[in-house]
C-alpha positions as CSV (number, residue, x, y, z in Angstrom):
1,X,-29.3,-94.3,-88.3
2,X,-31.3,-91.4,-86.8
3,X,-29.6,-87.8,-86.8
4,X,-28.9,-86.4,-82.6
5,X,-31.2,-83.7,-82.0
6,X,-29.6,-80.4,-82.2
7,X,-27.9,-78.8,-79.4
8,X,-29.8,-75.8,-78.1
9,X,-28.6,-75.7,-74.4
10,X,-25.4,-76.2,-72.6
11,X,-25.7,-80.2,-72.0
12,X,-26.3,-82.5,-74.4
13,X,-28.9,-84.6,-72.2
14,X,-31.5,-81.4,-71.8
15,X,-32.1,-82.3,-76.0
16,X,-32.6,-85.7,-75.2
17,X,-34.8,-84.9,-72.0
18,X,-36.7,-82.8,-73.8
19,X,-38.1,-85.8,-76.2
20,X,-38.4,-88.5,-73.8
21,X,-39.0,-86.4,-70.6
22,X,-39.7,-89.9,-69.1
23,X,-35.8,-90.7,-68.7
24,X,-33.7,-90.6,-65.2
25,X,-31.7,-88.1,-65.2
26,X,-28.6,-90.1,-64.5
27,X,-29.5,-92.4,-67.7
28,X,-26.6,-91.6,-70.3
29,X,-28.4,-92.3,-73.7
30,X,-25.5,-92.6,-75.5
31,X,-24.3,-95.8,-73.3
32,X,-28.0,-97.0,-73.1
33,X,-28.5,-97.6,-77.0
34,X,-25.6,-99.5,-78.2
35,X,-26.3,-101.4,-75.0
36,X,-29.7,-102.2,-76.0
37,X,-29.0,-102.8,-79.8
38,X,-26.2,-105.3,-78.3
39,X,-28.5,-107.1,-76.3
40,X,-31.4,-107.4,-79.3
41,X,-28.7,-108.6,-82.1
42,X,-27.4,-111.5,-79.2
43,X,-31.0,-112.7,-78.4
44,X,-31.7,-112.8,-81.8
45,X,-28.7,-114.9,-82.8
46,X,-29.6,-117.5,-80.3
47,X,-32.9,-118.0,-81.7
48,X,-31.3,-117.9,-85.0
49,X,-28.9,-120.7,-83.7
50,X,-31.7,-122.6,-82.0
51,X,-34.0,-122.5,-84.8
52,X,-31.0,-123.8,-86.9
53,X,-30.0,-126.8,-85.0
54,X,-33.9,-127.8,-84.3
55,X,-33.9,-128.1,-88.5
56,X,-31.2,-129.9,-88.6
57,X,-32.3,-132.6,-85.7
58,X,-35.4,-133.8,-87.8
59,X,-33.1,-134.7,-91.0
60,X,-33.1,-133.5,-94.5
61,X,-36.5,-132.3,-95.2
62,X,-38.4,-132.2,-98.6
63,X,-37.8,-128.9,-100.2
64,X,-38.7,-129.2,-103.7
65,X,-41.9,-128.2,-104.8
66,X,-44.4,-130.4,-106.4
């Protein structure tokens, strides 16, 4: 986890703005990012899943080494 910037002005999104100027100003940051890290941990649990299920559709596999 990465430390919030310190506060130096009234609002909290000036901080914010003043490291990614690039932002809307009517972007909340602190909705954005566990909104994003939601949305990465689901698409990779359905490739997890996928990737899963296509193992298991070909059969047992040899897994010892030689």
């Amino acid at each position: 986890t990465i430390a919030p910037p310190v506060k130096t002005r009234g609002t909290e999104n000036d901080d914010v703005r003043r490291f990614f100027p690039w932002l809307p100003k009517w972007l909340d940051v602190n909705v954005v990012v566990p909104i994003g890290a939601t949305i990465v941990v689901i698409i990779v649990g359905i490739v997890v899943i996928c990737v899963a299920l296509s193992r298991r559709s070909r059969g047992p596999e040899q897994t010892r080494l030689r």
